[in-house]
N, C-alpha and C positions, 0 to 999 in steps of 0.2 A: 245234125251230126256235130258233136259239140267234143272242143278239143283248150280248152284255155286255163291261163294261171287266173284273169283278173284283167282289172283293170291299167293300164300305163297312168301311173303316178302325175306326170307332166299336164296329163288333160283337165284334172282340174274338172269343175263342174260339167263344160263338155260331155264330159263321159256318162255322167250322172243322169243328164239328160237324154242321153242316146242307153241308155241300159233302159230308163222309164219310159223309152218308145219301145223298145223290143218287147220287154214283157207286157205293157199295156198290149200289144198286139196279140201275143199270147192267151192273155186273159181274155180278150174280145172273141177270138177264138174256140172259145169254152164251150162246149156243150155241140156246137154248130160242125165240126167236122172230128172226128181222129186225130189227136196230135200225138206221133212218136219223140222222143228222146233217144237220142242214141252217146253216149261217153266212151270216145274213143280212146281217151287217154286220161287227162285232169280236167276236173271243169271247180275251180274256187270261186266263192264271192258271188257278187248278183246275179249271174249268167248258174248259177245251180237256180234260181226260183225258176226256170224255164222247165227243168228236169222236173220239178215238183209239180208244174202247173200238165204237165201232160198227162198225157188219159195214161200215158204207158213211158217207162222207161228204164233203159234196156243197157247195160254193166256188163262188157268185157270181166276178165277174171281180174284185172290190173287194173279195172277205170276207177276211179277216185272221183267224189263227187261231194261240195260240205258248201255251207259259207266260209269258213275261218279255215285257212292252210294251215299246215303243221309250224309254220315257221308264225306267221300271227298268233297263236297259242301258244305257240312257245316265250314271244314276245309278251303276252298277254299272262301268262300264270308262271312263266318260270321253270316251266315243265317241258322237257323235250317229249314229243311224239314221234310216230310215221304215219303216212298218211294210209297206208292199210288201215293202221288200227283207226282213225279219226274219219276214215273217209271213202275206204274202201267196200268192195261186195257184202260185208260181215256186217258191214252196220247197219244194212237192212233192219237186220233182230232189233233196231232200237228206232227206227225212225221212218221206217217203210216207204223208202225210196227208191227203192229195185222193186221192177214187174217182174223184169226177167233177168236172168243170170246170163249170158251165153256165149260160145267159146269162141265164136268170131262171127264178121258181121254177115256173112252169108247165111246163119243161122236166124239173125235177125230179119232177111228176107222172106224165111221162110215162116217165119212168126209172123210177122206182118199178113203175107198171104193169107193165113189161116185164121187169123183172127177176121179181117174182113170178109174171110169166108160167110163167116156166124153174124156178123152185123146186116142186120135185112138194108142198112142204105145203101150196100154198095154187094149185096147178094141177092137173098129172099129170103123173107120173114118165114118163111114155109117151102121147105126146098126135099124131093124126093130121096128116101134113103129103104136101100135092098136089109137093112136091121127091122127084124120082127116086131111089129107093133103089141103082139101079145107077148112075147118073151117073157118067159117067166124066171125067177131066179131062187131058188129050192136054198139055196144055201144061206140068204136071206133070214131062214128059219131059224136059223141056227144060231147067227150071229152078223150083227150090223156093222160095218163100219164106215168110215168114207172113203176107202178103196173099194169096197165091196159095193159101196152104193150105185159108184163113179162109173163101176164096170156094168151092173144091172141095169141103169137109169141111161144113163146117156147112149145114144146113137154108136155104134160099134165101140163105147166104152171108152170115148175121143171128149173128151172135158180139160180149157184150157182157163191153167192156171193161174193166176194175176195176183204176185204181193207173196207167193209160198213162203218168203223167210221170215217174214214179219204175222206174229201174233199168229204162229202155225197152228194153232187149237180150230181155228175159223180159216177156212178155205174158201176161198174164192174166186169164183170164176164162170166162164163163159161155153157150151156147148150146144147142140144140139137134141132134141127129145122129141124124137117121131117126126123128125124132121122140120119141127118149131123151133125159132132161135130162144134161146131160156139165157137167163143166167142165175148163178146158182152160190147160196150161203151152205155153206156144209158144218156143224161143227161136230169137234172130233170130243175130248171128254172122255171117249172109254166108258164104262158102267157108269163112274162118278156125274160126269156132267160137265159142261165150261162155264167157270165162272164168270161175271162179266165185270170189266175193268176198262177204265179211261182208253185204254189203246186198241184192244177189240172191237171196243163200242164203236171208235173213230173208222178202224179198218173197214167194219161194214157197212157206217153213212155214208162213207165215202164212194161206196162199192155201189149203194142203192141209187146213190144220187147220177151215180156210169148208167144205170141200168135205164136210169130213167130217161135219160140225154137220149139212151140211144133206141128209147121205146121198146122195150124186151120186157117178155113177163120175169119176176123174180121167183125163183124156186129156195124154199129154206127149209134145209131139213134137220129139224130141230133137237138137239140132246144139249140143253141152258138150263143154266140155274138163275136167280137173279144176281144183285152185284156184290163183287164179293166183298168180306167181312172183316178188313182190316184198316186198321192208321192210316196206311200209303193211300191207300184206295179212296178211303172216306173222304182222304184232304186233297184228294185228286180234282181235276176236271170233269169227274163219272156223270155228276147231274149233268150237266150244259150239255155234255157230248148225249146222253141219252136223248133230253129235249129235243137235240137239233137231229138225231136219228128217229125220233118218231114222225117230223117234219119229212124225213128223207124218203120212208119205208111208205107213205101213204100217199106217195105221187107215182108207187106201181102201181100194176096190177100182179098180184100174187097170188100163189100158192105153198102152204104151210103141209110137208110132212113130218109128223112128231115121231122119230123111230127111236127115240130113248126116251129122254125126261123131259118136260117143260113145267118149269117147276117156279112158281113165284112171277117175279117181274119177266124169267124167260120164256113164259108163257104168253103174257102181258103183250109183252114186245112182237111176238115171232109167231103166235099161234093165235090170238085172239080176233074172232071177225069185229065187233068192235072197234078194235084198234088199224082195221083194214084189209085184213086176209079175206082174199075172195072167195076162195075153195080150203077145205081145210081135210086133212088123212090124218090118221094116228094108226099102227102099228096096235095089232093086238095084244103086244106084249111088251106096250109102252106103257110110262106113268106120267100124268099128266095132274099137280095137283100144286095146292099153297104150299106148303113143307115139304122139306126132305128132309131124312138121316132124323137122327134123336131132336131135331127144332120140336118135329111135330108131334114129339110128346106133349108141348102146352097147349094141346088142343083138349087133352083131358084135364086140364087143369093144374092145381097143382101136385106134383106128384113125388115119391121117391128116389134120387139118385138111383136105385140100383135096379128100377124098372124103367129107365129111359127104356133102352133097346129093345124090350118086350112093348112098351106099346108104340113105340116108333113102327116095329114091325105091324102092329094092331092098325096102325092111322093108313098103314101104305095098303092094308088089305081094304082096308073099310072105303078107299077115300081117293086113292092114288091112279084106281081100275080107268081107264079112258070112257068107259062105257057113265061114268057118272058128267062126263064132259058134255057126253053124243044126246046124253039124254033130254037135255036144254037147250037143245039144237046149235052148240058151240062147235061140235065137230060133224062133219058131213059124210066122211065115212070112216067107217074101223078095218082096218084091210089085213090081208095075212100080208107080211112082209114079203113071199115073192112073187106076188103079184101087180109091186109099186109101181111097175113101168108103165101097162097098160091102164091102171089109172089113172095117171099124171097123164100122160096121154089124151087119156078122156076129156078131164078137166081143164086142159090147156087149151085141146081143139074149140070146147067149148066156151071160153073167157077170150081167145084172138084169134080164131080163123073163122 
């Protein structure tokens, strides 16, 4: 429960030395039990790496949390701030330091509960649940998304969420499924797809490397494209963090459902047994392939400007069908979309119970 400006100026090294025992302890801590965060009010300076280093941490509407206070930056660029804008709930969107948002700390106890509900070290890895193991979800048919999914897939439709403001395309988080603890990569995309970038990428190493601490199968259900195609991007950190998330992804055990696109390196990454997928689904009315959109015109070579679109459509009927994935034994099954629950189901009982 952290409530602080900083350090007192006077202490001099002292201090210095007693911040690098608290967080060394922190660190040592890793992996080895649940650490909460909780920012009751401001927390500035060395005592935020504590807030970072936790599995979880958890922002009043009001708590404030950075290295650099409004008034050292101000000091430092010239520039007046607040610390809402530098250090408040909102800057999640840039730096993914809020798990949870929540409106007082009684709420945080009840997050707590529920999360070690779902961690088999301090519940069970397999715990009985009165939600239908066949349950099927008809609407599925129609249209995927990751509301729709969250409601079909998980245990009375109860999937908790970890990091929602940061890099919201990719969802993350921890539930139940036929009463197996899971945790689960969601990405959102819409028809298009999610591109992937330095900060996504980071979201779900980080996420992998949770799941893995805490021995839980990972569930990812895939609509990716590879990385995306710009300046920012290109001269970003996108390799390294990718590197260090295939590292991350292959110390689960997983399961890949493709209900949109897997397309290029998001395939690579999220769907390929290969690459460490243990079980693998695709949606029969997923695409699964190298190109999307007009790229995979230069599959036919070189062609006309004004026939991109015409054989872009040509490549996704020819090439993009799942059933050319399944055929090579890359995918394990082709499923109607509403009946992804009692599969995963299947497939989980069978990989850890």
């Amino acid at each position: 429960l952290l409530d602080t400006l900083g350090v007192r100026v006077g202490e001099g090294v002292n201090v210095l030395e007693g911040i690098a025992e608290v967080v060394s302890a922190s660190s040592d801590l890793k992996g080895q039990v649940p650490q909460f965060s909780v920012v009751l009010g401001k927390v500035y300076g060395s005592f935020a790496l504590v807030c970072a280093n936790c599995d979880y941490n958890f922002m009043l509407k009001e708590s404030e949390v950075a290295y650099a206070s409004p008034a050292v930056l101000a000091a430092s660029t010239g520039k007046k701030t607040t610390g809402k804008d530098v250090a408040g709930v909102k800057t999640a969107e840039y730096n993914g330091m809020v798990s949870f948002e929540v409106g007082n700390v009684g709420e945080v106890k009840e997050k707590i509960s529920e999360i070690l509900s779902v961690l088999p070290e301090f519940s069970s890895a397999v715990a009985d649940t009165a939600d239908d193991l066949n349950r099927l979800s008809d609407n599925l048919n129609e249209k995927a998304c990751p509301k729709c999914l969250i409601k079909a897939v998980f245990d009375d439709g109860k999937f908790i969420e970890i990091g929602k403001g940061f890099c919201p395309e990719v969802l993350t988080g921890i539930g139940r499924i036929g009463g197996i603890s899971v945790g689960a990569i969601i990405f959102d995309g819409e028809e298009k797809g999610v591109e992937l970038t330095a900060e996504n990428i980071a979201k779900i190493k980080d996420f992998a490397y949770y799941t893995a601490e805490n021995e839980i199968p990972l569930v990812t259900f895939v609509n990716a494209l590879g990385i995306r195609a710009d300046v920012a991007t290109n001269n970003s950190l996108v390799l390294k963090e990718t590197a260090n998330l295939i590292t991350a992804l292959r110390l689960n055990t997983r399961v890949s459902v493709i209900y949109g696109k897997a397309v290029g390196l998001g395939y690579t990454l999220f769907s390929a047994k290969s690459g460490g997928v243990d079980y693998s689904f695709a949606f029969a009315n997923a695409k699964v392939a190298l190109f999307d959109g007009k790229v995979s015109a230069v599959a036919f070579g070189d062609v006309r400007e004004d026939k991109l679109d015409e054989l872009a459509a040509k490549y996704a009927d020819e090439n993009a069908d799942p059933i050319n994935a399944a055929k090579n034994g890359y995918i394990d099954d082709i499923i109607e979309p509403a009946t992804v629950r009692p599969h995963l189901i299947s497939a989980l009982q069978m990989l850890t119970v």
